[in-house]
Every structure is written in C-alpha cells, then in structure tokens.
Phi, psi and omega in degrees: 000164216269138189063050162233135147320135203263346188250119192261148182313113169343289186285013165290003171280300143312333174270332178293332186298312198291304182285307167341319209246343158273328166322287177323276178301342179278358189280292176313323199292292187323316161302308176303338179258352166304305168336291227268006162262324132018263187333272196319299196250027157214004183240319209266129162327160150261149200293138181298301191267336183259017153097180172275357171306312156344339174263356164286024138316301186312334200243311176300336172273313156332303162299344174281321157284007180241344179273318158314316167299297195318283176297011175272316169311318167324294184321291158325325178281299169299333155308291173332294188333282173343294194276307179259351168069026183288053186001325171254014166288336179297315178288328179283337190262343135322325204244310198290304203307285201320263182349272212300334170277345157288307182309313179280354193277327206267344189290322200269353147315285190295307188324329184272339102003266159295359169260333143008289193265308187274359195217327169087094196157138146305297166226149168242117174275068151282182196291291203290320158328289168297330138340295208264284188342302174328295188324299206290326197261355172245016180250317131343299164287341172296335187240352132348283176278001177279006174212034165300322178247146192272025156267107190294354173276302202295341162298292200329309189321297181296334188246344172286313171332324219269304200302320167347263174310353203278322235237358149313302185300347168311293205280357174301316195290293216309287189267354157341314209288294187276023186242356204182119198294148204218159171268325199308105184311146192281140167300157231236322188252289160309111257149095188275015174260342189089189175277162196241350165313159150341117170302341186274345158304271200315310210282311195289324178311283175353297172285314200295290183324286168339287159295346175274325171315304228255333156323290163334308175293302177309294204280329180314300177307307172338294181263016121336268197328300188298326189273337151329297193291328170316306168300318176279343159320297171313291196313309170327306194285332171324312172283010161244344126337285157298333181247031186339134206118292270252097169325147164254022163249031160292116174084347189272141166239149172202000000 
C-alpha cells in the first residue's frame, strides 16, 4: 500500500494466520449455535417444574464456562508474564480477561433472569451468586489496574497479580452449591456419578458448550489480532516521537 513501509513486520505472517483461524472458527461456531438454539427450542423437553424458562439453562451454563476458560486462560497467561515477562503473553490474557468479562456479564444477565421465574426474585445473595459477582468485579479491577499507574510494566505487573489471584474464585464458584445450602440448584450434568438430566437435555448442553467454545476462541484470535496491531501502532508513534520525521506508519501492516 501506498506510503508504507516495503519492510514488513516478521509477524504479518502469524497475524494472517491468526484472522485465517478466527474466520474459520467463527464460521464453525456459528453453525454450531444455530444447531444447538434448533435444538433448545425444538429438541430438548421442556423442564417439569420450571417451565419453558428452564431453556436459559442452555446459554447461561455456557456462559459460565466459557468465562471460567477465559479467566483460566488469564490466570495462565499472567503467570507465564510474570516469569518471562513475554510480552504476548500479556496480550493473550488481555484480550482473554475482556471475553470473560462479556461471557460473564452475560452469566449475570441471564441468571436473574431465570431466578425471577424460579425463585420468584431477580436476585439472592446466595454462596454461587456472590461469587460469580466477585469474579465480575476483580476481572474488572484487572484492567482498572492495568492503567492505574503511570508505568504501563508496573500495570501490566500489577493486573497479571490480580488475574492470578482472581481466578482462585473459580473452583469456590464451582463447588458453593455442596459447601453451603444455596437457592442456587445443584448440578444436573457436571456430576462425577454422572447425569440425571434427559439425554436430550445433555445433548442439547453439550451442542450449546461447543458453540459458545468455539466463539470464544474465534472472538479470542480476533482480538489478538486487533490488540497486536494497536501495540505496533503505539510502538510507531513512540519512534516518531523520538525520530521526529518518522511516518508513523513506518513498520505498520494493515
């Protein structure tokens, strides 16, 4: 393209890869949750006592698991950081925190939503309720702090600390249900004796789990890609800054 630098960035190659393989999964993904809302509203029974409210089940156990993978990815990421200081480790538990905090946002949505109808309440500060709130509110302060101080290592530092520790609050989430009588109903699927749902309930989870996963992964590489080029952006203008002259679309691929 016409004013860019001829000497392209090592890693245009991996960011072509990187959209090439969200392209791909957002394609799967899409089939796949078109399948599993079929399913939700023409396959799966409806639930005895709770009615057809009973199918945000389908979305709301996804979103929870996809937010845990997220911030588990976070936990992992920010940990590497910490230790090798690998700059794109940084970047995947950035763009993976951002998911988990829409995935989860989406938990807390929905939940109340079906506790409405089922509990006759919007909310119960129950053990797994508050919980998951917490969660929302220290994945939230990860990026609070990542632009708390005005040294952008010393965030980054400071907000890999937080996704760490953050993520302790998971297996807390998890097991709340058997550690502390809860309104929040027990699981019906995750189970180690195994499930007492329907099969066509398990089936319909299943196919649901599947498509939000592979969304999630789809929207992940996306936004890699965009906070990659954003960081070599930042880096131009910094060298044009210092290199007064300098295009700051020196070094930029698009």
């Amino acid at each position: 393209m016409n004013g860019i630098n001829n000497n392209v960035p090592a890693d245009t190659g991996p960011l072509q890869g990187l959209r090439r393989w969200s392209v791909g999964l957002g394609l799967l993904a899409a089939a796949t949750l078109v399948a599993s809302f079929w399913m939700i509203f023409f396959y799966a029974p409806t639930e005895r006592e709770m009615g057809i409210v009973q199918r945000i089940f389908y979305v709301h156990v996804p979103s929870a698991l996809v937010a845990y993978l997220a911030f588990g990815i976070v936990a992992l990421c920010s940990l590497g950081y910490l230790w090798l200081r690998d700059e794109r480790l940084d970047t995947v538990a950035v763009c993976a925190a951002e998911l988990g905090v829409i995935f989860a946002t989406i938990v807390l949505l929905t939940g109340p939503l079906w506790g409405k109808i089922a509990w006759g309440a919007w909310w119960v500060w129950d053990a797994r309720t508050s919980l998951t709130l917490l969660l929302w509110f220290i994945y939230v302060g990860y990026f609070i702090l990542r632009s708390a101080t005005e040294s952008p290592e010393r965030g980054k530092r400071f907000a890999a600390i937080l996704g760490v520790v953050g993520a302790a609050d998971i297996p807390l989430i998890h097991m709340s249900v058997q550690w502390f009588r809860t309104q929040h109903p027990k699981p019906v699927v995750l189970k180690p004796e195994g499930p007492t749902a329907a099969p066509e309930m398990v089936q319909t989870l299943l196919v649901s789990m599947l498509g939000f996963t592979l969304l999630f992964f789809s929207l992940l590489l996306a936004r890699m890609v965009v906070e990659k080029l954003s960081r070599r952006l930042d880096a131009a203008r910094v060298a044009a800054t210092l290199r007064p002259g300098t295009p700051l679309t020196q070094g930029v691929s698009v």
